[in-house]
C-alpha positions in Angstrom: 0.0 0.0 0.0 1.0 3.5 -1.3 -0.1 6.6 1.0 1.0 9.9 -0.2 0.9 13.6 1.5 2.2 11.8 4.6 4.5 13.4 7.7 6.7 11.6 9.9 9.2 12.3 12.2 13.2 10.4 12.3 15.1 11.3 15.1 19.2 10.8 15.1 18.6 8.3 17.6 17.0 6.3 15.6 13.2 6.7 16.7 10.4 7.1 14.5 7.1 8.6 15.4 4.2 8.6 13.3 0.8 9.3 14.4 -1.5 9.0 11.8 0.0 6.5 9.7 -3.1 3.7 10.8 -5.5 6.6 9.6 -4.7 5.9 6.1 -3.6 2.2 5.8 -6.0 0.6 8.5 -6.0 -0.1 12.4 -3.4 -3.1 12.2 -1.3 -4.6 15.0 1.7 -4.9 12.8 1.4 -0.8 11.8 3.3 1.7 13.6 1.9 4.3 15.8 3.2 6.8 18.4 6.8 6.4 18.9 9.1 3.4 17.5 12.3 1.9 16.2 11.3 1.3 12.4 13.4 -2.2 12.5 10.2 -3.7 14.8 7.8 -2.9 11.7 9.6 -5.2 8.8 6.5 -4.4 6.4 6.6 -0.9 6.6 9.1 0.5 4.3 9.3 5.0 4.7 10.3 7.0 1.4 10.2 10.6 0.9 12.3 13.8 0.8 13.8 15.0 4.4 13.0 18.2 5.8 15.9 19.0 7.3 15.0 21.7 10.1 17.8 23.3 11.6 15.8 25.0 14.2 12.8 22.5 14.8 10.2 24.4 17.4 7.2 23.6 18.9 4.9 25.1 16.7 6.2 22.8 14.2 6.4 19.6 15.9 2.3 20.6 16.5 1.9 21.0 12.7 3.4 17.8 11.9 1.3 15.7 15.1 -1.8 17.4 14.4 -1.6 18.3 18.0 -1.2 15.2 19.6 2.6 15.9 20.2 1.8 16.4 23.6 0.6 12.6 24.6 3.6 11.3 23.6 6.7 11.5 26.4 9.8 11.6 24.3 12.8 11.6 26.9 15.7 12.9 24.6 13.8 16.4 23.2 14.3 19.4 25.5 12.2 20.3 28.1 10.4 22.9 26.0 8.7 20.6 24.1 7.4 18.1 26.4 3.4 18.7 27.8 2.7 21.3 30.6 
């Protein structure tokens, strides 16, 4: 399956979030969502052009989450980002 106009986010570290992924392909077990390590999802293969954002700030990671940045505890970003 082919999705297209589709956001995700790769960290250095190796993480992966995607949040909306399951919206377009289907509500499967074996389909990432939230926060993962890409190697633990063998049938999902990412492709795209990287966005490479030098100065990455909240406003943009709530673009790219729809919002939902907020539910997810990510220990590595700085303290600005994480939920009040």
């Amino acid at each position: 399956m082919i999705t297209s106009a589709h956001c995700w986010i790769e960290f250095e570290q190796g993480w992966c979030i995607d949040l909306r992924l399951r919206h377009w392909l289907g509500y499967e077990d074996d389909l990432p969502h939230g926060v993962f390590q890409p190697s633990d999802y063998p049938r999902i293969r990412y492709h795209g052009t990287a966005l490479l954002v030098p100065d990455f700030d909240l406003e943009d990671l709530a673009a790219m989450t729809d919002d939902i940045y907020n539910k997810v505890k990510l220990p590595w970003l700085p303290e600005q980002f994480r939920a009040a």
